[in-house]
TIKOLZA-88725 format. One record per residue (C-alpha): residue in three letters; x, y, z. Coordinates in Angstrom, 3 decimals, padded with zeros to 6 digits. Layout:
+-----+----------+----------+----------+
| res |        x |        y |        z |
+-----+----------+----------+----------+
| ala |        X |        Y |        Z |
...
+-----+----------+----------+----------+
! end
This chain:
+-----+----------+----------+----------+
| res |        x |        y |        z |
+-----+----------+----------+----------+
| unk |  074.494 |  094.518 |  086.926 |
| unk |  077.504 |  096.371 |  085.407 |
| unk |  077.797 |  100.059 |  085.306 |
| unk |  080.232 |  101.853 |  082.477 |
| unk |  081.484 |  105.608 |  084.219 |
| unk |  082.018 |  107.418 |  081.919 |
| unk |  083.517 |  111.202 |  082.307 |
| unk |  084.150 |  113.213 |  079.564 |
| unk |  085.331 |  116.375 |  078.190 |
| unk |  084.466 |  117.968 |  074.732 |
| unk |  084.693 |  114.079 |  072.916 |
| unk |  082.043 |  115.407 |  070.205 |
| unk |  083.282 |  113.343 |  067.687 |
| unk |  083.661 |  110.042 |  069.890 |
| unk |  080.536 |  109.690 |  072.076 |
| unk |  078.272 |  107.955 |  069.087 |
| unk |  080.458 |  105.663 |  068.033 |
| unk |  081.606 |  104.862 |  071.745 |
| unk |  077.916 |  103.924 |  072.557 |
| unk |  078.094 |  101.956 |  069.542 |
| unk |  080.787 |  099.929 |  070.430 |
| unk |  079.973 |  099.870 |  074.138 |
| unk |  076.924 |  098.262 |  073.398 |
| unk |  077.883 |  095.532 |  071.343 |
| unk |  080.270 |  094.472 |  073.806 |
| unk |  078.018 |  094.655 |  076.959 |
| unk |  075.207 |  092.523 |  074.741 |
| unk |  077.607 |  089.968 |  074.574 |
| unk |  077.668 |  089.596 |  078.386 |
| unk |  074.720 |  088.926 |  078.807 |
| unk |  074.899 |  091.478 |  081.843 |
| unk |  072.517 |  093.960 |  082.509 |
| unk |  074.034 |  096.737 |  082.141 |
| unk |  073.532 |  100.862 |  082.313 |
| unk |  075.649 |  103.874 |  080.768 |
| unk |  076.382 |  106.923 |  082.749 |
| unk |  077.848 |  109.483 |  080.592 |
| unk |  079.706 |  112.468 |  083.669 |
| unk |  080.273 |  115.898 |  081.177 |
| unk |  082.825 |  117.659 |  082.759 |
| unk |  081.786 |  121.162 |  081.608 |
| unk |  082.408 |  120.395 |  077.728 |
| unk |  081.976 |  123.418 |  075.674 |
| unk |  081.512 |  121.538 |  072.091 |
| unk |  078.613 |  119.560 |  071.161 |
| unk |  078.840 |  116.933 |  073.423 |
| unk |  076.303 |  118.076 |  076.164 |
| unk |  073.695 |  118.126 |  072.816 |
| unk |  074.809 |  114.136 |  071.968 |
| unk |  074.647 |  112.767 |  075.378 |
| unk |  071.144 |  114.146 |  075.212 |
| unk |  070.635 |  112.554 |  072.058 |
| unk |  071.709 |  109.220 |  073.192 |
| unk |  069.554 |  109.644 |  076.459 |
| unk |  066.356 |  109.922 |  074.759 |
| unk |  067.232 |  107.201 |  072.165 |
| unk |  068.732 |  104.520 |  074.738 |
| unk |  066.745 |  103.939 |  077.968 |
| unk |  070.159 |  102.398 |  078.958 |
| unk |  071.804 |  105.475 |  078.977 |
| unk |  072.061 |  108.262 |  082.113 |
| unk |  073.891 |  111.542 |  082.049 |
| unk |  075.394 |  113.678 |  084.520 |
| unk |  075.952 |  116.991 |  083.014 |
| unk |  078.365 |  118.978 |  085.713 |
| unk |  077.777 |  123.001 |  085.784 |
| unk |  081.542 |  123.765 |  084.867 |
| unk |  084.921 |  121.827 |  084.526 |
| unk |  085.817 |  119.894 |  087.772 |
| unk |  087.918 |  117.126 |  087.433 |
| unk |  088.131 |  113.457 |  086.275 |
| unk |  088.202 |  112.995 |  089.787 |
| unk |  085.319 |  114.763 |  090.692 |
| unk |  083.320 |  113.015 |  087.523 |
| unk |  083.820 |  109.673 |  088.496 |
| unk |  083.059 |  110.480 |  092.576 |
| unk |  079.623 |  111.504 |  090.960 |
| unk |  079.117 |  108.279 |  088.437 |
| unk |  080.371 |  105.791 |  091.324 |
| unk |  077.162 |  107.757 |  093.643 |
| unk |  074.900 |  107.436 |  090.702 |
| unk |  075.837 |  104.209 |  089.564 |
| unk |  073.463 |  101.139 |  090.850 |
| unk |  075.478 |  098.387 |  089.170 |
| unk |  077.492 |  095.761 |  091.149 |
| unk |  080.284 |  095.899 |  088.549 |
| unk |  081.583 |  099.556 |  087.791 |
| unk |  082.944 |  099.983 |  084.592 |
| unk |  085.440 |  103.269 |  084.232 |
| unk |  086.464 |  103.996 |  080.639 |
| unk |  087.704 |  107.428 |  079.091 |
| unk |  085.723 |  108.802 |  075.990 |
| unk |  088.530 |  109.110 |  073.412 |
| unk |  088.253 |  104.990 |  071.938 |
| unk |  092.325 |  104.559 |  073.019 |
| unk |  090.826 |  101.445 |  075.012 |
| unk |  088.469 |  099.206 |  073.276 |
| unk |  085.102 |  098.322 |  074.723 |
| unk |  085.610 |  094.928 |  073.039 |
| unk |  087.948 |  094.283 |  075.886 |
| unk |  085.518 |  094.684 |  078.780 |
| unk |  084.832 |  090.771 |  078.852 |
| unk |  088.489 |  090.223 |  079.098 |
| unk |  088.663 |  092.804 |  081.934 |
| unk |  085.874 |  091.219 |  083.834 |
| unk |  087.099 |  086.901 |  083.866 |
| unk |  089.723 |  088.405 |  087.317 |
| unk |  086.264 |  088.942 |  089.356 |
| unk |  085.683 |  085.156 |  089.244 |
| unk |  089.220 |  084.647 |  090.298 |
| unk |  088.343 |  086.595 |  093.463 |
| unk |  089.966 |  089.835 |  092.532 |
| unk |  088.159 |  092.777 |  093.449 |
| unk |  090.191 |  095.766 |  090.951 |
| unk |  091.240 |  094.863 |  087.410 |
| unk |  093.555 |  097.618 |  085.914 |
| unk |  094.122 |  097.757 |  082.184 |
| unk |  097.913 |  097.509 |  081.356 |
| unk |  098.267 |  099.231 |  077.827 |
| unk |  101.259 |  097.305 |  076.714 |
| unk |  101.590 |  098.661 |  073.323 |
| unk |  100.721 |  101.872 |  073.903 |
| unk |  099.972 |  104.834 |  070.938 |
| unk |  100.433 |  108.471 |  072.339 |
| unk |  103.456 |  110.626 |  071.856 |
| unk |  106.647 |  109.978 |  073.384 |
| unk |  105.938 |  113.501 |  075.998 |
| unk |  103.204 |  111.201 |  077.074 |
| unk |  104.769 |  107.745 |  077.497 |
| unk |  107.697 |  108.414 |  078.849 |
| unk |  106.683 |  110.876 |  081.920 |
| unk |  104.303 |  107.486 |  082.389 |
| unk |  106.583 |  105.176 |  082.124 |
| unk |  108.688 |  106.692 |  084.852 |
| unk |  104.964 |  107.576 |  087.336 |
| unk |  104.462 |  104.181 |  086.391 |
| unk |  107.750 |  102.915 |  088.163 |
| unk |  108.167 |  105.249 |  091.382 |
| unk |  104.643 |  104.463 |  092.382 |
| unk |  105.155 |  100.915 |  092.151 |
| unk |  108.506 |  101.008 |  093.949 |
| unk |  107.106 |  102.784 |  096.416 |
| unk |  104.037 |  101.551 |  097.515 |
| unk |  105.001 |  098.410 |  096.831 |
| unk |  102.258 |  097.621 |  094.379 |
| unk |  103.744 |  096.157 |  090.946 |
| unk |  101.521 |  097.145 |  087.961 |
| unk |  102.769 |  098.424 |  084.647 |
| unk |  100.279 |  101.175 |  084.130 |
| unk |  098.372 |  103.181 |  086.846 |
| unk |  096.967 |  106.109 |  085.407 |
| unk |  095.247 |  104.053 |  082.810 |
| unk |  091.500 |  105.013 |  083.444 |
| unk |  090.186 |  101.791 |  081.876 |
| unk |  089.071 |  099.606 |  085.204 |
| unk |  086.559 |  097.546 |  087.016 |
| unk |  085.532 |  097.419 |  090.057 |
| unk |  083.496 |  095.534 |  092.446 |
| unk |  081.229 |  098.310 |  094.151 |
| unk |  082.779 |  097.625 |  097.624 |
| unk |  086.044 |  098.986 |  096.423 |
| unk |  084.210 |  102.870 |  095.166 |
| unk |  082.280 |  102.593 |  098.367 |
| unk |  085.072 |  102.292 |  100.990 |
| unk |  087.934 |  104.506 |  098.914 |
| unk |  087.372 |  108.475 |  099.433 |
| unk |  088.218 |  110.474 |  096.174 |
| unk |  089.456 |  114.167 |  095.713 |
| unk |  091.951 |  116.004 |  093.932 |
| unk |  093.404 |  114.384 |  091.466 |
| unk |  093.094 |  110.950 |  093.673 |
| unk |  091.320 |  109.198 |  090.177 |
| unk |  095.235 |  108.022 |  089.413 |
| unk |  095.844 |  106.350 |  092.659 |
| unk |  092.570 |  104.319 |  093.065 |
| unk |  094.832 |  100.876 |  092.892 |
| unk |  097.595 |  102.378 |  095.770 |
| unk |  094.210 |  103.444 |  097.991 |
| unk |  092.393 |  100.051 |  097.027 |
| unk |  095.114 |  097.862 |  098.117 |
| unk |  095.602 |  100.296 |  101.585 |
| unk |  092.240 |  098.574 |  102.295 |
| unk |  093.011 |  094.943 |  101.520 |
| unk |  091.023 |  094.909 |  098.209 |
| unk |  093.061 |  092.004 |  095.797 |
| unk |  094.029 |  093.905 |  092.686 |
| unk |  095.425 |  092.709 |  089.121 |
| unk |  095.825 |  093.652 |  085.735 |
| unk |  095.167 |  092.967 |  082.397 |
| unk |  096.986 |  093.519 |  079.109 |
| unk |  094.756 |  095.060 |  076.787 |
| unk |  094.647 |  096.883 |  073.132 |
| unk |  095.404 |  100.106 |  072.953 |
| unk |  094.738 |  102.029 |  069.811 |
| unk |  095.350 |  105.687 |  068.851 |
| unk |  092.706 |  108.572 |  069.493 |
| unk |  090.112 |  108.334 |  067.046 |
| unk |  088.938 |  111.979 |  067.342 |
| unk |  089.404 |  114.984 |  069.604 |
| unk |  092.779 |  116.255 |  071.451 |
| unk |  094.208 |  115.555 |  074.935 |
| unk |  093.125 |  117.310 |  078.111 |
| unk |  096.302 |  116.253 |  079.467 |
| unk |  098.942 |  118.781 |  079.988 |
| unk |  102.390 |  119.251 |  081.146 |
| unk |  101.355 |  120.761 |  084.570 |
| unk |  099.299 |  117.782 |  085.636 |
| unk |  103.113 |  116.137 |  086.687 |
| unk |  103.928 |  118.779 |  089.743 |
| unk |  100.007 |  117.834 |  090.507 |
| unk |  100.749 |  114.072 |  090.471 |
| unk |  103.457 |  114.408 |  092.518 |
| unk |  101.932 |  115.936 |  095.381 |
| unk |  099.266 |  113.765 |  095.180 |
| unk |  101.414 |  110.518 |  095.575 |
| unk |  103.350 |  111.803 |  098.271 |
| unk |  099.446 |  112.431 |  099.992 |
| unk |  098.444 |  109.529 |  098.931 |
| unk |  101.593 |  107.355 |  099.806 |
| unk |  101.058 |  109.307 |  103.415 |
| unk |  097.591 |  108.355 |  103.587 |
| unk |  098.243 |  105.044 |  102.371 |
| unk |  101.355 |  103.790 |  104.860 |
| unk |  101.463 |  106.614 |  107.777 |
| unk |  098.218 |  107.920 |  108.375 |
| unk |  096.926 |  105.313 |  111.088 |
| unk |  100.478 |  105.644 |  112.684 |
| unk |  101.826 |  109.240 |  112.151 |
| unk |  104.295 |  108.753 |  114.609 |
| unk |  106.182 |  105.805 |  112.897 |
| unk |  106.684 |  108.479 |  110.000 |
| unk |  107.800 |  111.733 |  112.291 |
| unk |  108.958 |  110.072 |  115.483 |
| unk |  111.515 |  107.809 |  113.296 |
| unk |  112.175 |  111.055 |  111.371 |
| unk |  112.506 |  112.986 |  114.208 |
| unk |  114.521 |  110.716 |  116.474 |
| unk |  117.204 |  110.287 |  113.265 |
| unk |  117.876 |  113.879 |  112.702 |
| unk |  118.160 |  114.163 |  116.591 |
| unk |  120.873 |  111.534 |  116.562 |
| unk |  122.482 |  112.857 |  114.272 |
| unk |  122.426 |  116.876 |  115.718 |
| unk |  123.434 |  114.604 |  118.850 |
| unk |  126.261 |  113.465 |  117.510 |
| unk |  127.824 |  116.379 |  115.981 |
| unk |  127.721 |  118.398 |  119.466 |
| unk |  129.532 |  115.387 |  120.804 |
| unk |  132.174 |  115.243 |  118.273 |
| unk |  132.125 |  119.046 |  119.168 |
| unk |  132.399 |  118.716 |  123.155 |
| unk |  134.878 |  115.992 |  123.140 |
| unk |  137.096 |  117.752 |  120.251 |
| unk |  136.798 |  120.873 |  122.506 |
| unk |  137.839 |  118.852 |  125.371 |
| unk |  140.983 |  117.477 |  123.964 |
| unk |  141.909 |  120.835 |  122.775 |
| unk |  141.154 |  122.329 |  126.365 |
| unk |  143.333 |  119.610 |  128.332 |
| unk |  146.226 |  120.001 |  125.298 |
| unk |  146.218 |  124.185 |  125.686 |
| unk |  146.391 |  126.377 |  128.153 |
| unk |  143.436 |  128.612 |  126.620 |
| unk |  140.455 |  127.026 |  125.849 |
| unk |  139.240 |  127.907 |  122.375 |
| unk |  135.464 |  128.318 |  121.178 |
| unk |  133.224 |  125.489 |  118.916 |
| unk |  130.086 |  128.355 |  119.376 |
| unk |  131.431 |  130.225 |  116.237 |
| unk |  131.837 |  126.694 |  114.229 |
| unk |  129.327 |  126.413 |  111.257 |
| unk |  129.125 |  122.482 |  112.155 |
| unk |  127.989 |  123.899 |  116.169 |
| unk |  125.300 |  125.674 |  114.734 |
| unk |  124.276 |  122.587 |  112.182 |
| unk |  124.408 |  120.468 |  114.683 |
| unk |  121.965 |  122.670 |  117.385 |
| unk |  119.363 |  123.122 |  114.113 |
| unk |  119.151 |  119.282 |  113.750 |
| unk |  118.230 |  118.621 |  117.526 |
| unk |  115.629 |  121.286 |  116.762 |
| unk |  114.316 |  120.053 |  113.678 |
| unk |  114.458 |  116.224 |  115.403 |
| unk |  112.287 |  117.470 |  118.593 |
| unk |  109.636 |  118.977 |  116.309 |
| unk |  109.711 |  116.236 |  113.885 |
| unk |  108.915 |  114.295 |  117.284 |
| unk |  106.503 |  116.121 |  118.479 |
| unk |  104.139 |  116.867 |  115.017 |
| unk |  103.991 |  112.998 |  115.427 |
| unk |  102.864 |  113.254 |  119.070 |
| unk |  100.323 |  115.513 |  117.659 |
| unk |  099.214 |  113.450 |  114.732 |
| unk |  098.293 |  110.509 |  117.356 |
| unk |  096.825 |  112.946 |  119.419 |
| unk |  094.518 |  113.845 |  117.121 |
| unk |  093.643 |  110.372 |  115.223 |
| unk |  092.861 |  108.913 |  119.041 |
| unk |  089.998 |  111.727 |  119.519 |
| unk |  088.789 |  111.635 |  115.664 |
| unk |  088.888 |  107.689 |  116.143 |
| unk |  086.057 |  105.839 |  114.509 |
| unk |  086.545 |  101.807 |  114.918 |
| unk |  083.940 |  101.105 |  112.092 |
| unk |  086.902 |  102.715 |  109.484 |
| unk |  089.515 |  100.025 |  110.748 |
| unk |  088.699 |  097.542 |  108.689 |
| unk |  086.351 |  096.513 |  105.509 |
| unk |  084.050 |  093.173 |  105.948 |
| unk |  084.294 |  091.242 |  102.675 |
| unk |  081.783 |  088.876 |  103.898 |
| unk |  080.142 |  087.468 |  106.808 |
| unk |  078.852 |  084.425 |  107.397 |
| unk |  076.536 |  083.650 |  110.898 |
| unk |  073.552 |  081.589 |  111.677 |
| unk |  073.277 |  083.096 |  115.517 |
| unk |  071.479 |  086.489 |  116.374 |
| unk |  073.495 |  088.258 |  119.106 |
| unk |  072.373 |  090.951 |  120.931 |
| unk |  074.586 |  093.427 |  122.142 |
| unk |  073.843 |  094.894 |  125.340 |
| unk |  075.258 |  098.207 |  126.971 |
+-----+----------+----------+----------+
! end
């Protein structure tokens, strides 16, 4: 069974026609297949036609949120409502065609478990491209995972993949960087992209600060978190070094200058002194946060979250005994 996630917020003039079109495609599956409409809070008249289409199309399910919360937050609550095998997440604005969906789904039989749309071609405004072009590339230089478009919100899933990845903030644009942090095999898809048919963008230019702090978190939770020492100790035991280093320069230079002279002259009122003494600092805490991150992840330690079981093939019963 597939299920299409669908948040939304004040699409008015999209919603009909995207039912429309999501239909047709679906049909041709020959899935079955369910619709779950998430309103973010709209204030136009799409709260009225999602409850239009719910009473027309027994295929259709709507999740009407009390206020504005987030994509993020929308598609936490379709993946928990969903019941289909397949999850489907598409944005309401028609920019990415429903006729694609069968395109997006031939990866699953390849073994892939995350298809992300890759909108080539793409037809927004150049204050919209190019900020993504450049998330696009830092995220995949840094985490090491090479698509061409990650915020795209056109994707399918298996249902493993919502199940085991935890969602907040604005996490919705990371999904493939969390996905592959649990193994999942990931790949894209070019697909069509066409312009907004109706409606504005929610997007604005404050979302980038957002994004930013988000991907370091995520890039954190992603590479560091199981090991927060490898991140602080190595930090920490670097910017020692280096404090290290410059108090030796220091002591032997003061040495040299104390065997050369009969007066021995001071390094405690040398800038580079004190630069050096506020590295050691920074390097022992750097050290010791990491001491405290392990700490804490060995008594919060749950084995069960080590790992994700694809599959698991037995014929014997075992009993476990304490």
């Amino acid at each position: 069974m597939i299920s299409v996630v669908i948040p939304l917020l004040n699409e008015a003039g999209n919603l009909k026609l995207l039912h429309q079109k999501l239909t047709d495609s679906l049909q041709a599956t020959d899935y079955p297949y369910e619709l779950i409409f998430v309103n973010d809070g709209s204030t136009d008249e799409s709260p009225a036609i999602l409850n239009d289409l719910f009473e027309q199309d027994p295929l259709v399910r709507v999740i009407h949120f009390q206020q504005n919360f987030g994509k993020t937050a929308a598609l936490v609550a379709g993946f928990r409502h969903s019941r289909g095998e397949i999850i489907i997440t598409m944005d309401a604005d028609l920019q990415d065609d429903p006729a694609e969906i069968p395109a997006m789904l031939a990866p699953l039989n390849q073994g892939y478990d995350l298809v992300a749309a890759w909108r080539s071609d793409r037809h927004d405004p150049v204050d919209k491209t190019l900020p993504s072009k450049i998330f696009n590339w830092v995220v995949s230089r840094a985490s090491g995972l090479h698509l061409h478009d990650f915020n795209c919100g056109f994707k399918v899933y298996r249902r493993i993949v919502t199940e085991q990845i935890p969602l907040y903030s604005d996490f919705h644009r990371f999904v493939p960087m969390l996905a592959a942090g649990k193994g999942f095999n990931i790949t894209e898809v070019q697909v069509q992209h066409h312009p907004r048919h109706s409606g504005v963008s929610k997007y604005g230019a404050g979302r980038a600060v957002r994004g930013f702090l988000d991907f370091v978190n995520v890039l954190f939770l992603t590479k560091y978190l199981k090991h927060p020492l490898r991140l602080f100790g190595s930090s920490g035991l670097l910017i020692f070094g280096l404090g290290f280093l410059i108090e030796l320069y220091l002591t032997v230079l003061w040495l040299l200058r104390a065997i050369a002279a009969s007066e021995i002259p001071p390094i405690g009122t040398r800038p580079l002194f004190t630069v050096g003494v506020l590295a050691m600092i920074l390097g022992i805490q750097l050290f010791s946060t990491g001491l405290l991150g392990e700490m804490l992840r060995y008594f919060t330690f749950k084995p069960d979250q080590e790992y994700v079981i694809k599959q698991l093939l037995s014929r014997d019963k075992v009993k476990l005994t304490s």
